[in-house]
C-alpha positions in Angstrom: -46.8 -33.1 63.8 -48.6 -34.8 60.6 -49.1 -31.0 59.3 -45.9 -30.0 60.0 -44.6 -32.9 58.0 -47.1 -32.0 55.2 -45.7 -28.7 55.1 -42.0 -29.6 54.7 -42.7 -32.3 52.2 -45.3 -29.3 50.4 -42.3 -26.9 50.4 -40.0 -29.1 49.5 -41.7 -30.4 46.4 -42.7 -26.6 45.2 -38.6 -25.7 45.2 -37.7 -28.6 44.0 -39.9 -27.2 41.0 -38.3 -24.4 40.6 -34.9 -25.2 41.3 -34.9 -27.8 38.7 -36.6 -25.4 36.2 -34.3 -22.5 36.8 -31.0 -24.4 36.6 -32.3 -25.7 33.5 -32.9 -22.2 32.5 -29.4 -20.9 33.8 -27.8 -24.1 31.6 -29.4 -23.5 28.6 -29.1 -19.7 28.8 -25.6 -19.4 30.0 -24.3 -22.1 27.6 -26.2 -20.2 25.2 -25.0 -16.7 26.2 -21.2 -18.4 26.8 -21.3 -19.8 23.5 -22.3 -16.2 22.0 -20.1 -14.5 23.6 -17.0 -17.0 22.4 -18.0 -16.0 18.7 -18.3 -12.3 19.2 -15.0 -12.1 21.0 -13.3 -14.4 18.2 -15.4 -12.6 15.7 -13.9 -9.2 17.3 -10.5 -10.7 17.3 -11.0 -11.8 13.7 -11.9 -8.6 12.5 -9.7 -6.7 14.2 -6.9 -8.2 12.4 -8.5 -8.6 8.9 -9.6 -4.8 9.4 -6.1 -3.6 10.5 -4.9 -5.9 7.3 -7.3 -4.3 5.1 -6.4 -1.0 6.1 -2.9 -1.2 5.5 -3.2 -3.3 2.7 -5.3 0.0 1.1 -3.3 2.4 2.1 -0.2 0.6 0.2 -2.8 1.0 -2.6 -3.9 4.5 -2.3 -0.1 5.4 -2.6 0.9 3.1 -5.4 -2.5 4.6 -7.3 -1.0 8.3 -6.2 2.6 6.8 -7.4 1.0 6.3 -10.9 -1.2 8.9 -11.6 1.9 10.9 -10.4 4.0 9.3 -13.0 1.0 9.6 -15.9 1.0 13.4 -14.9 4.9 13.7 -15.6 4.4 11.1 -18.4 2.2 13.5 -20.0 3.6 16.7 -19.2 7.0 15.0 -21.1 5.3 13.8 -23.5 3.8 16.9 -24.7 7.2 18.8 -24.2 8.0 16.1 -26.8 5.9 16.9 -29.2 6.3 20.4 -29.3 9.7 19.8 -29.7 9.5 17.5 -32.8 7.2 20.2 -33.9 10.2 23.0 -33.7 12.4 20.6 -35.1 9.8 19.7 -38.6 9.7 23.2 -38.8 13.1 24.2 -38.5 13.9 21.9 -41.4 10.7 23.4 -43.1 12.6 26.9 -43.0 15.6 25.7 -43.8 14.3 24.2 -47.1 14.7 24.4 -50.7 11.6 25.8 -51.3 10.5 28.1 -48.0 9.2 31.0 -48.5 10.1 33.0 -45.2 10.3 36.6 -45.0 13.6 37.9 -42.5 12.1 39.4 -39.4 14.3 41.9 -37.0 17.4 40.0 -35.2 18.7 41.0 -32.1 22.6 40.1 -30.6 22.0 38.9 -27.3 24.6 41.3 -25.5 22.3 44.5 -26.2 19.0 42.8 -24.0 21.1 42.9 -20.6 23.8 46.0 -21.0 21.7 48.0 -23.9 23.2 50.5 -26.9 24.8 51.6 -28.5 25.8 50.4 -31.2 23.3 47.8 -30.9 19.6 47.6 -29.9 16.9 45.3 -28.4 13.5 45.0 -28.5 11.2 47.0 -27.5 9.1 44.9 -25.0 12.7 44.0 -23.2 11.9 43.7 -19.4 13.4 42.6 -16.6 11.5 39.1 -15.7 12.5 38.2 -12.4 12.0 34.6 -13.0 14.8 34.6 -14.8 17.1 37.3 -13.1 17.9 39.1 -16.3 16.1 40.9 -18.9 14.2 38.9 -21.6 11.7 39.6 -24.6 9.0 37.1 -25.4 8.2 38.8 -29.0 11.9 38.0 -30.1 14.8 35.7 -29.9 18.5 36.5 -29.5 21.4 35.5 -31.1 25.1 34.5 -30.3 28.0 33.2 -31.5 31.8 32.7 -30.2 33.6 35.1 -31.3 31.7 38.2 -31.1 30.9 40.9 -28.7 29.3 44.4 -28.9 32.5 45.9 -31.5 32.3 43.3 -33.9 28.5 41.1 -33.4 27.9 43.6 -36.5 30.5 41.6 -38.7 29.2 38.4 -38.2 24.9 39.5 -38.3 26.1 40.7 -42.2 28.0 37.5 -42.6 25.1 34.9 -41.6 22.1 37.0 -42.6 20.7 34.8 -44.7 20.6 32.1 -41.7 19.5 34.6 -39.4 16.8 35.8 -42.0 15.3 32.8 -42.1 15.8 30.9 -38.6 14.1 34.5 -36.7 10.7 32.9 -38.8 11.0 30.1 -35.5 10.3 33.1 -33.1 6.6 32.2 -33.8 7.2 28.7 -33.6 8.8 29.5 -29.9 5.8 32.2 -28.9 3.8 29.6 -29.8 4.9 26.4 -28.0 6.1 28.5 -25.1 2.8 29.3 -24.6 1.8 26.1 -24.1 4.6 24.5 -22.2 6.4 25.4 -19.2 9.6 25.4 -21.4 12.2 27.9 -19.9 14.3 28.1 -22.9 13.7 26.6 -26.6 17.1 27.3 -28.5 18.5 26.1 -32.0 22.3 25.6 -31.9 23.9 25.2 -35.4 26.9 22.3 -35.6 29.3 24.2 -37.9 29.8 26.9 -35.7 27.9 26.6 -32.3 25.9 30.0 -33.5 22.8 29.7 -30.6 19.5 31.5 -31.4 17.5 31.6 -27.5 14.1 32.2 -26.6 13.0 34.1 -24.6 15.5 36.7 -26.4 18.5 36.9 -23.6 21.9 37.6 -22.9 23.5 34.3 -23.2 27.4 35.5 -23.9 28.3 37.1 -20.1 29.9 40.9 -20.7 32.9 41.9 -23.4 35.4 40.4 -21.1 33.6 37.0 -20.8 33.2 36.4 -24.4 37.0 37.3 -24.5 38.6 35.4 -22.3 36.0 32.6 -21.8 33.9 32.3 -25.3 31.0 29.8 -25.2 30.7 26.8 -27.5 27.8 25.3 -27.0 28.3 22.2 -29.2 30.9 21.5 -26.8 27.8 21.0 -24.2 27.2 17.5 -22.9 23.5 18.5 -23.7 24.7 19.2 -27.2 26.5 15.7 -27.5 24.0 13.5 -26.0 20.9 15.4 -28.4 23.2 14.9 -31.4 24.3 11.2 -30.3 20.3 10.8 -30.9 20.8 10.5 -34.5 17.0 12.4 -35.5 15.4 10.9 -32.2 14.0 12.6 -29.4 16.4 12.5 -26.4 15.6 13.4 -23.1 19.1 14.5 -21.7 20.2 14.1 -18.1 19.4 16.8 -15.7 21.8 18.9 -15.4 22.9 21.9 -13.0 23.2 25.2 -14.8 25.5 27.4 -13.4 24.2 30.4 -15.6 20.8 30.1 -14.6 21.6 28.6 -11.4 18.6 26.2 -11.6 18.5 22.3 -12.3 17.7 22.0 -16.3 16.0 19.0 -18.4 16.8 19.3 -21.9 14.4 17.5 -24.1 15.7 18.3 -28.0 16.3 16.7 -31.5 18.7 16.6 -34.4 17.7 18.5 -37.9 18.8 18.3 -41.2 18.7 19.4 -44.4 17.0 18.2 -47.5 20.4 16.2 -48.0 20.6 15.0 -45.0 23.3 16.7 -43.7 23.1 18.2 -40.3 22.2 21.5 -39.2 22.6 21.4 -35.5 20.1 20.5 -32.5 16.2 22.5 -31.7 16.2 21.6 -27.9 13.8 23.2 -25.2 14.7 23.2 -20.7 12.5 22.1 -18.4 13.1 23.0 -15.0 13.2 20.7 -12.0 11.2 23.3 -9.8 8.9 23.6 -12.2 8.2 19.7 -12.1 8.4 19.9 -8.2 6.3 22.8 -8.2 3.7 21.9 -10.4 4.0 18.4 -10.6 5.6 16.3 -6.8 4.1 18.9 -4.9 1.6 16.8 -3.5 0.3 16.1 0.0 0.6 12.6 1.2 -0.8 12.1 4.6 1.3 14.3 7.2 4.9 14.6 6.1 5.1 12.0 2.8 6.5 13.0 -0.1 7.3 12.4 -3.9 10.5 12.0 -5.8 12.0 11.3 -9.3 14.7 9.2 -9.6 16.9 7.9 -12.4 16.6 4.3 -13.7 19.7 4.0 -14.9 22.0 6.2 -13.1 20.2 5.9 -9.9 20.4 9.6 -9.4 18.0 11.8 -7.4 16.4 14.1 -10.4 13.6 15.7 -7.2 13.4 15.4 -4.0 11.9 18.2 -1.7 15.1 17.6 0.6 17.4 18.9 -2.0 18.4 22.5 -2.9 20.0 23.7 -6.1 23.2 23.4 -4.4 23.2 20.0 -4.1 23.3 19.6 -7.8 26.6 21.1 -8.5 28.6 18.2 -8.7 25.7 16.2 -10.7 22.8 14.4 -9.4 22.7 12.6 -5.9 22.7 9.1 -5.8 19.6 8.1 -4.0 21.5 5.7 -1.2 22.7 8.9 -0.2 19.4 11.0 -0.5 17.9 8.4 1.7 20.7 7.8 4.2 20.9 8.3 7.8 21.4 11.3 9.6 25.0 10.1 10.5 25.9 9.5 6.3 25.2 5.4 7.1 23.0 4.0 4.7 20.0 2.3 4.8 18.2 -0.9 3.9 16.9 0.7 1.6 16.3 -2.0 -1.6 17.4 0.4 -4.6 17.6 -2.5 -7.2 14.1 -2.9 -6.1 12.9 0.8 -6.5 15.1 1.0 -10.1 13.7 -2.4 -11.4 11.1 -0.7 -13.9 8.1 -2.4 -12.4 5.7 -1.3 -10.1 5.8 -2.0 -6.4 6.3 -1.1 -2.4 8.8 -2.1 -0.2 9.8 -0.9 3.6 12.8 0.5 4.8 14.2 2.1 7.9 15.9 5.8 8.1 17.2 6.9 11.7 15.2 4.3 13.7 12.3 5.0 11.6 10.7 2.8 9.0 8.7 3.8 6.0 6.8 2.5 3.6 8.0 3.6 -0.4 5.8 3.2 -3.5 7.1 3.7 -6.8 6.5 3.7 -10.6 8.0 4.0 -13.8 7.3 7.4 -15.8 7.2 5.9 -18.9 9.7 8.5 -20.3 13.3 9.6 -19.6 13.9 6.6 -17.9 12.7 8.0 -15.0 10.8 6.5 -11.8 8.2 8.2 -9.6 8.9 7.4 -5.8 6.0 8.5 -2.7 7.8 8.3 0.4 5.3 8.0 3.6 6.6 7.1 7.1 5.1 4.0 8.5 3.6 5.0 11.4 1.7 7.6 9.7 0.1 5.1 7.0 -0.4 2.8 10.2 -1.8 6.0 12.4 -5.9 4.9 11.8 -5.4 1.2 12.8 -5.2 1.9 16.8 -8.5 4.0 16.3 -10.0 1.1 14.3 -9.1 -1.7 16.8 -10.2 0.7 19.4 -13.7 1.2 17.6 -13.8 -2.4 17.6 -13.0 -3.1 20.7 -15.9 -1.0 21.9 -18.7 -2.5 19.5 -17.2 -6.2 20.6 -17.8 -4.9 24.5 -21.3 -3.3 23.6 -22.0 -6.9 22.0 -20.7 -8.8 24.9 -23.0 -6.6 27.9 -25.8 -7.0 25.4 -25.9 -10.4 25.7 -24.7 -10.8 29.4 -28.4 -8.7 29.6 -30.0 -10.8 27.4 -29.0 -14.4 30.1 -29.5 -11.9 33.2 -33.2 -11.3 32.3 -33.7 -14.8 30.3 -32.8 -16.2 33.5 -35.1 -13.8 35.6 -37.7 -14.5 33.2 -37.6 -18.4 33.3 -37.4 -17.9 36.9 -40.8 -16.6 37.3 -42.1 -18.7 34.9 -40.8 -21.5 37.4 -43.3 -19.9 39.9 -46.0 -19.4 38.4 -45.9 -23.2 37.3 -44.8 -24.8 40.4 -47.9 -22.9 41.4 -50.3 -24.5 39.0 -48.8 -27.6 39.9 -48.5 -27.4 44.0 -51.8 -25.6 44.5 -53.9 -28.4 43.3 -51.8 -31.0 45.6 -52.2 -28.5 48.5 -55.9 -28.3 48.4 -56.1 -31.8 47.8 -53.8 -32.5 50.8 -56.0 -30.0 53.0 -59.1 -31.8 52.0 -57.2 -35.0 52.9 -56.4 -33.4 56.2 -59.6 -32.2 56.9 -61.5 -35.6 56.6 -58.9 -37.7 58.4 -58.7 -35.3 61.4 -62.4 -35.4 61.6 -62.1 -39.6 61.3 -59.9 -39.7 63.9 -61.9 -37.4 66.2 -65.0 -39.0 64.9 -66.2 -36.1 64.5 -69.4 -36.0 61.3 -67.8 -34.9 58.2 -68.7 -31.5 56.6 -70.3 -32.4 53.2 -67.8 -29.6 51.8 -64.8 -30.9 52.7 -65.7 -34.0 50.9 -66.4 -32.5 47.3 -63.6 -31.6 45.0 -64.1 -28.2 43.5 -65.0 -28.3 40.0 -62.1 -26.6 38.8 -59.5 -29.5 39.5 -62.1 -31.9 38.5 -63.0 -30.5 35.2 -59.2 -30.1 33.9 -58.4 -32.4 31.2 -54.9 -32.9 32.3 -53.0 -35.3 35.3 -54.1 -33.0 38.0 -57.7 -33.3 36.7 -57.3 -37.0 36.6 -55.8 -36.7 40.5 -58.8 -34.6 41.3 -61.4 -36.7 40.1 -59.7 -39.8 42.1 -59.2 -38.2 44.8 -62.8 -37.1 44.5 -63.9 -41.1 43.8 -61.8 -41.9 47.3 -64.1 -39.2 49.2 -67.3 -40.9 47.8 -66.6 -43.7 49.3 -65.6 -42.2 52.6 -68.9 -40.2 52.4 -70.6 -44.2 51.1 -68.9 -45.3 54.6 -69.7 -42.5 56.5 -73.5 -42.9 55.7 -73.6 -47.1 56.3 -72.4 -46.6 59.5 
């Protein structure tokens, strides 16, 4: 029974050991591990949101920075057209001086270049340019004014050639800037008499029957009004539908005058709208965004890659209505906001969906450079950033669930092995002990082994060296007693 007691209390002690050591371990590990696991979740969580933030927040940037380098492109491009237009006008004055020495080159009436001779002729490099529809020549320009036709353009080529003589010397002028810029007309109207020297030499009158019964005056032109309204500044006129040309028209042009100051007419060169949606707001933005120009002033719609030529006959569409609904409602759209002159984005919803718009100012013609990018398109990458996220933040977590697993494993054999060094000492002890009183009680002699410690408990330095080595003094004197007797 004394064994069996012994035992239990021997077995007892041992897991007592371990238990104590391992919930220790599974504390200290699992708070650890708990704790970790708080921080990368949060961490995730954090991230997640500044990420998606930071995402969005760039992509707002990336199309304000496309916005402006759209609008320094257009900038530019106008700005050049501007210079080569002052540069007409300096020298249309030039030739028009006291003191020019031009020499008359060959002038062409501008009915001859579309329904030919005779009487008249046209150059010889007269094609058909199917850019333009009609026949052109790019060596010379043409000439018109109301009044004539094909019987009597003769009359009036005698009567003003002396101006004639000397304003053909801006065919060079034209070659020259034409060659340059993406100008589809440069043109010289005079203000006494609305004479109109073109380039690219053109028909510009209609048939016999046109100039009859519905002569041209170009001076009558809004374009002319607004250049002339300039007073010797460059003006950047409103774009304008042409019904002869059947395209969208920027006129960019300037007063001249002679040495006296008195006025000779307006130099003026078209831009096209396709040209600048062409070559300029033909840009990809994400999937389906897109760029615009709009008016500051008038709020009209100069491009948009929704509009056709058509839609420009009865002037330029507002941009409320540009950017309506489907059904003609409008939107929220915040146009003060887009027309303010500054720089900026702003959100707005069209049919149920919403989208985010940059714009810009051009820095010319009062005009302002809008990209256009539905939302959910700008927003596409966040779900596949969360989502890569997510899964780093779950690799993180299972990492260190691993980590406390085997930690806890670990520390549990490392319970054994030093309950061991601790309960194999007391149970060799406790056998000894056995032994000796057994053979007391029996009175049986006592084996002279059973009463010496082994040296390797007694020679520790520690408690259970200390244990051994009483223990050891307590079977000297049994071995003392055993001996007296």
């Amino acid at each position: 029974m004394a064994k069996n007691i012994e035992t239990k209390k021997k077995g007892s002690f041992r897991r007592n050991v371990i238990l104590t050591f391992v919930t220790i371990s599974i504390l200290s590990l699992g708070a650890t591990g708990a704790i970790s696991y708080f921080f990368v979740d949060l961490i995730g969580d954090f991230t997640t949101g500044q990420s998606s933030t930071a995402l969005d927040s760039q992509i707002q940037t990336n199309m304000l920075s496309t916005a402006e380098k759209t609008a320094q492109v257009i900038n530019q491009k106008l700005t050049n057209a501007e210079s080569m237009v002052l540069a007409m006008a300096e020298e249309c004055e030039r030739i028009f001086s006291s003191d020019s020495t031009f020499e008359a080159r060959e002038v062409y009436y501008d009915y001859f270049f579309e329904y030919g001779g005779p009487p008249g002729s046209f150059p010889d490099d007269t094609h058909y340019d199917p850019k333009y529809g009609i026949n052109v020549s790019w060596n010379y320009s043409s000439w018109y004014i109301p009044g004539s036709n094909s019987s009597n353009y003769a009359a009036f080529e005698a009567t003003y050639s002396g101006r004639l003589g000397r304003v053909s010397n801006l065919d060079f002028m034209f070659q020259a800037i034409h060659q340059q810029i993406d100008f589809r007309w440069l043109y010289l109207t005079f203000a006494d008499d609305s004479m109109f020297i073109n380039y690219p030499g053109s028909v510009l009158g209609g048939s016999d029957l046109d100039r009859q019964l519905d002569p041209w005056y170009p001076v009558l032109d809004d374009w002319y009004t607004e250049i002339e309204e300039g007073n010797g500044d460059i003006v950047f006129v409103e774009p304008y539908y042409d019904p002869i040309d059947g395209v969208l028209l920027i006129s960019i042009g300037r007063t001249v005058h002679h040495q006296n100051g008195s006025l000779i007419g307006v130099v003026a060169g078209d831009i096209t709208i396709e040209d600048i949606n062409s070559k300029i707001l033909d840009i990809t933005i994400l999937d389906t965004g897109y760029a615009a120009l709009v008016e500051q002033v008038g709020r009209g719609v100069i491009a948009h890659p929704d509009l056709v030529p058509d839609d420009y006959l009865a002037g330029l569409p507002q941009l409320a209505n540009v950017e309506s609904n489907t059904d003609g409602s409008p939107t929220n759209l915040n146009i003060d906001q887009v027309v303010s002159g500054s720089t900026g984005s702003l959100q707005f919803t069209k049919d149920n969906d919403d989208y985010l718009l940059a714009y810009t100012p051009v820095g010319k013609a009062n005009w302002i450079c809008v990209i256009v990018v539905p939302l959910d398109e700008v927003r596409e990458a966040i779900p596949a950033l969360e989502a890569r996220i997510m899964s780093a933040n779950t690799q993180a977590t299972l990492f260190i669930l691993s980590i406390t697993v085997i930690g806890i494993l670990v520390a549990a054999a490392v319970a054994v092995a030093i309950s061991n060094q601790i309960t194999r000492p007391l149970q060799y002890m406790m056998d000894l002990a056995t032994k000796n009183v057994t053979a007391m009680i029996r009175q049986d002699p006592l084996d002279t082994l059973d009463l010496q410690v082994d040296v390797t408990y007694t020679s520790k330095d520690d408690e259970i060296g200390e244990l051994a080595r009483a223990f050891q003094g307590m079977l000297d004197s049994i071995r003392e007693d055993e001996s007296g007797q």
